[in-house]
N, C-alpha and C positions, 0 to 999 in steps of 0.2 A: 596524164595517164599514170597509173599506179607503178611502180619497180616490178616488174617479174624477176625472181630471184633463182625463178628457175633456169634463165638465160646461162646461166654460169654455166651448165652442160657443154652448150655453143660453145660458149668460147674455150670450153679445155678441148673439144672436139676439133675447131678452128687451128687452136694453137699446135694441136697433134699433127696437122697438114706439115708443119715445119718440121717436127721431130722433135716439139716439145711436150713433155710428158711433166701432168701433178709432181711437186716436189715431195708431196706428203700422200697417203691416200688419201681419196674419196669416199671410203667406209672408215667414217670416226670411232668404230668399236677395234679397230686394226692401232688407233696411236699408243694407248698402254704398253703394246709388247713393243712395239718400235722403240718406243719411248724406253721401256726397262734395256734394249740393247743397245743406245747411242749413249744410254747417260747414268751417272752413278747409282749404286744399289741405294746408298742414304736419302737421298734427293727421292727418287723415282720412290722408295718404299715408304717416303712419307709423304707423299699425295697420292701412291693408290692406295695405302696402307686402311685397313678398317678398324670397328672394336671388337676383339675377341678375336674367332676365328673365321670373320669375316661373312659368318650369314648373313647379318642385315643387308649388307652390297651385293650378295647375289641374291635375295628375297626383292630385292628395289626391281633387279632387272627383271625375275622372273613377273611381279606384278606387270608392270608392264608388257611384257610378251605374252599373259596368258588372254591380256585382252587384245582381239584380232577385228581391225575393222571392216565393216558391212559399204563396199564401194556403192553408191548411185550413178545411173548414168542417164544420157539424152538430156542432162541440165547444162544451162548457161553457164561455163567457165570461162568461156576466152578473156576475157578482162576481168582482172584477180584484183582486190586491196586489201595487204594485209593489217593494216590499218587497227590500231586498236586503243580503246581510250584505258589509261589504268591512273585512279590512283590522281585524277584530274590532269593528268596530262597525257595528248596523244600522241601513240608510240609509231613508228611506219612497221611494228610487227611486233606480235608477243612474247616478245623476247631480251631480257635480261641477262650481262654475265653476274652471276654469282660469285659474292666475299668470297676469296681464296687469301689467306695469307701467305707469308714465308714466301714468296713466290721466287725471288734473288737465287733460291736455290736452285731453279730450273736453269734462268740468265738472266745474263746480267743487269739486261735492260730493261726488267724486271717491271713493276707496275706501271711504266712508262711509256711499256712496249704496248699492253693493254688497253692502255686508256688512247693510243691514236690509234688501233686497229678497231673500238667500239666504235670512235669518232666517227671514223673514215669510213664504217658501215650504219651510223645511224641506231646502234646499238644501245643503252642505258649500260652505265658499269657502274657497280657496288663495290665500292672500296674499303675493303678490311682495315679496321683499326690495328690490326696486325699487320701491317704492309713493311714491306721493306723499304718505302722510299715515303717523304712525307705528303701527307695530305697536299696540300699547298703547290707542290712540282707536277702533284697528279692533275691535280683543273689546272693548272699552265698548259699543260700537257694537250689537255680535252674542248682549251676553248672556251666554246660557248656549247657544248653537246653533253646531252642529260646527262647527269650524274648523280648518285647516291652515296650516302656513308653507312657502312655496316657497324655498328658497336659491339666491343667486347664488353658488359655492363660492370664493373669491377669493383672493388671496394670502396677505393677515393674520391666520394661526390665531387673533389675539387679539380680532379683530373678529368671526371666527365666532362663538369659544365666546362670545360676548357675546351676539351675536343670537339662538343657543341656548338659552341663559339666560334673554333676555328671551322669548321665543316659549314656551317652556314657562313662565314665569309667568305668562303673558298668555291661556295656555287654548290654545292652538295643539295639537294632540295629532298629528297626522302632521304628518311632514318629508318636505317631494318635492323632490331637490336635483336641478337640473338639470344637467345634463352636456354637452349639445352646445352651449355657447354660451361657453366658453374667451374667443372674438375675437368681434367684432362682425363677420357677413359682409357682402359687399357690395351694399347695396343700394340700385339707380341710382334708385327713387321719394325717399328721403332725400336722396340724394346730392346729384341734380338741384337741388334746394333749399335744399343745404347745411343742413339740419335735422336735428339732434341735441339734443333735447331734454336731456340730459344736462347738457351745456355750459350750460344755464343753472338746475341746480341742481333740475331738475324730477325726481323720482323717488331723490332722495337722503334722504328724511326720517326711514328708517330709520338711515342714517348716521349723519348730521348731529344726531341724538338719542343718539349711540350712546357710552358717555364710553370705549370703549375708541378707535375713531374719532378723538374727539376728543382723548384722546393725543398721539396722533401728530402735531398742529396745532400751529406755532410762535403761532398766535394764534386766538381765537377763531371760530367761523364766522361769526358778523355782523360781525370788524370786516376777517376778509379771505377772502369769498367764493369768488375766483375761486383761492384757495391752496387752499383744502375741493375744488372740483370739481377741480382736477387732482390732491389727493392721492386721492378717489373713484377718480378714472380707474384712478390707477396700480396699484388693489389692486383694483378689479372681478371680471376676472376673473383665472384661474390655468393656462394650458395645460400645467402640470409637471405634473396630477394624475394619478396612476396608480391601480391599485384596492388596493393595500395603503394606501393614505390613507385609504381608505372606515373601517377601527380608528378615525382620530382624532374620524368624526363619532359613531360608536357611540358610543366612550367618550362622548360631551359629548349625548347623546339619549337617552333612555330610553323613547321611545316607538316605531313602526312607521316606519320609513326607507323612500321610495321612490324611483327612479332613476329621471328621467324623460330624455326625449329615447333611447329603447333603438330599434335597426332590424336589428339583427343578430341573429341567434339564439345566436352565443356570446357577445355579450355578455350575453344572458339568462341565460347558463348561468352565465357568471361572476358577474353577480347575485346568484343562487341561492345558487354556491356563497360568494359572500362573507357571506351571511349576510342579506341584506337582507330583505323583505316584500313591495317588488314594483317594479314598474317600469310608467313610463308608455311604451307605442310613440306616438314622438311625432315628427315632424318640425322641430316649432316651427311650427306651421303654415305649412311654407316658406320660414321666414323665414331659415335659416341656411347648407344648401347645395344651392345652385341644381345640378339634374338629380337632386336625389336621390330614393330610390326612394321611392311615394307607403306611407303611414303603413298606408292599410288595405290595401296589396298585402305588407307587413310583420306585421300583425299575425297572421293565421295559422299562420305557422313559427314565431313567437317563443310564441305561447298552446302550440305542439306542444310543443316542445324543454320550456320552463318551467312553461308553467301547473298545472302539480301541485307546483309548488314554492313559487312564489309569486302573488301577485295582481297580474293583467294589467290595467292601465287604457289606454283610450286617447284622445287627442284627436289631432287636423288633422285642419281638411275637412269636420266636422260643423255642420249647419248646419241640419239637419231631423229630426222624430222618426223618419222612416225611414233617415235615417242612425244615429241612435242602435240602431234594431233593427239595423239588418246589425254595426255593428260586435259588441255581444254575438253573433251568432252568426259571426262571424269571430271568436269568443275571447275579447272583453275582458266582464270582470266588470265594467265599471262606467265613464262616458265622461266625458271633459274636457270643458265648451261653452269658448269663449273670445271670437271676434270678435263673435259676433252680441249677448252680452251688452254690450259695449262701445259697440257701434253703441245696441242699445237703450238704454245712459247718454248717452250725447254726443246725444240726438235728445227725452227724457225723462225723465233723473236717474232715481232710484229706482222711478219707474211705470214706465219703458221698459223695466229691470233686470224686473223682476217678467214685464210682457208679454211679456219673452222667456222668462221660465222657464216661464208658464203653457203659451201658444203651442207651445213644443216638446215639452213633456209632455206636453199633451192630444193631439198627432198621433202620439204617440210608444205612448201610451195606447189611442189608435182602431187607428194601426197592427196592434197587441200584438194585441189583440183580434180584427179584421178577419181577421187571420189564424192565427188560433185557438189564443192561446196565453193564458192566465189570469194570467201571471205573466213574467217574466222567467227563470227557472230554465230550462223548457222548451225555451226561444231554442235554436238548435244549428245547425251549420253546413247540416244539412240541409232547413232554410229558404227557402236560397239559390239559384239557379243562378248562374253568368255568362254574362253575354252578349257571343258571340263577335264583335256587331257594334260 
């Protein structure tokens, strides 16, 4: 019989008989300000932090909030499976966490903490080429439990095919390269602070492990640090990349390719036609260009135009299990989480990572249910209405 994930109610309700009460909430839209009052303004203002002045991230939320779902009742729910196939392999729910880099700055135990609380729920994790801790301790970490590598796609083919190499030794079996993030956009919460974690070495450890990387170094990284973080800089990212480059990752992958940050519907198409498996609509949850269109008012044209060709995922702006229903019936097969798990690390390491995954399953689970669907398959845009108000 299938997980009901919505059991997790029971047992905080059970646990309350004793006097034990959530360490975190239950409403994941509540960890941001928690999160801005336990831990520092650097940290906390550069993972909520947006581009500009911060519309994109609240246009994310409002798309989703203007669409309101239509419950069904008198159907067969009592036996639920979230069950879902993505991307050839199947998942026990449509649910991925989402490349976060820097993460060190939340805690300590930073990508490590992540990869056993995905485990230990059964979760897929996307591991930032920007991590603070190396590939390699992350799948020690994880086992034998899905795993993916996110690429930052960057100047140095030789640096790629390196971290290609390493990422498929390491168990990593999809590639989600992201694309909208060439340049660093402007963002006045960093800015304000002059806070770039970069600069001091934080989210390099993929690099700084990497001996094609280390190549290119007149001296080693520990005896001249601050030569590592500008030759980092220099090769980050790549704004030359066109989609005849997309050849050079095939050749160097051999497993499922996904193109994340897609808003356009030809670039879906271009996607498709280049051969890829799928593509995340994804904005960066905001973080790259301030006014642009929100992610779930994007994903509908892009699941039309492509979704028979390839596998539509999405992330920005999710942050509840009724956000995770609309997006499947707005199209995506399968959804990124990203902030809320972060906040759950920087607030309680590895139990916070978990209470965030249990927390938006089980709503995600009642949702499904409540309105009368057994499964995720069923999900469909006619679910939905929008509200005109």
């Amino acid at each position: 019989m299938a997980r009901h994930w919505a059991d997790f109610q029971y047992e905080i309700y059970l646990n309350g008989m004793t006097g034990t009460v959530p360490r975190l909430p239950t409403d994941l839209t509540r960890l941001e300000e928690l999160a801005a009052h336990r831990l520092g303004p650097g940290p906390v203002g550069y993972v909520a932090g947006s581009a500009g002045d911060g519309s994109t991230a609240r246009a994310n939320r409002a798309a989703l909030a203007r669409r309101r779902i239509v419950p069904r009742v008198l159907r067969d729910v009592q036996e639920r499976d979230l069950t879902t196939e993505v991307l050839g392999r199947t998942l026990p729910v449509p649910l991925a966490l989402a490349p976060v880099g820097t993460i060190s700055i939340m805690h300590p135990d930073a990508e490590p903490a992540v990869a056993r609380a995905a485990a230990a729920q059964g979760v897929p994790y996307i591991l930032s080429s920007a991590a603070s801790t190396p590939m390699e301790q992350v799948a020690e970490a994880m086992g034998d439990a899905e795993r993916w590598f996110q690429l930052y796609w960057g100047k140095d083919r030789e640096v790629t095919r390196s971290f290609l190499a390493r990422a498929r030794a390491a168990g990593f079996s999809v590639l989600v390269v992201t694309l909208d993030t060439p340049l660093l956009a402007w963002r006045p919460r960093d800015l304000d602070q002059a806070y770039l974690p970069f600069l001091h070495g934080v989210s390099t450890a993929n690099y700084f492990t990497d001996p094609a990387f280390r190549a290119g170094l007149a001296k080693p990284v520990h005896e001249d640090p601050k030569a590592a973080v500008l030759h980092f800089l220099g090769l980050f990212g790549d704004a030359g990349h066109t989609w005849p480059d997309l050849d050079f990752l095939r050749e160097h992958w051999d497993g499922p390719i996904v193109l994340k940050g897609i808003l356009h519907p030809d670039d879906a198409r271009l996607a498709a036609d280049a051969g890829v498996d799928g593509v995340v609509v994804s904005n960066h949850g905001g973080r790259q260009v301030a006014g642009s269109v929100a992610a779930a008012d994007a994903l509908p044209r892009i699941a039309r135009a492509a979704g028979d060709r390839l596998t539509v995922l999405f992330d920005s702006g999710v942050r509840t299990g009724d956000d995770v229903f609309k997006a499947l019936a707005l199209g995506a097969r399968a959804v990124l989480l990203g902030r809320p798990y972060v906040y759950g690390l920087g607030l309680d390491g590895q139990a916070g990572v978990e209470h965030v995954i249990r927390c938006l399953l089980a709503e995600f689970d009642l949702t499904l249910a409540l309105s009368g669907h057994a499964g995720p398959a069923t999900v469909s845009p006619a679910d939905l209405v929008e509200d005109p108000g």
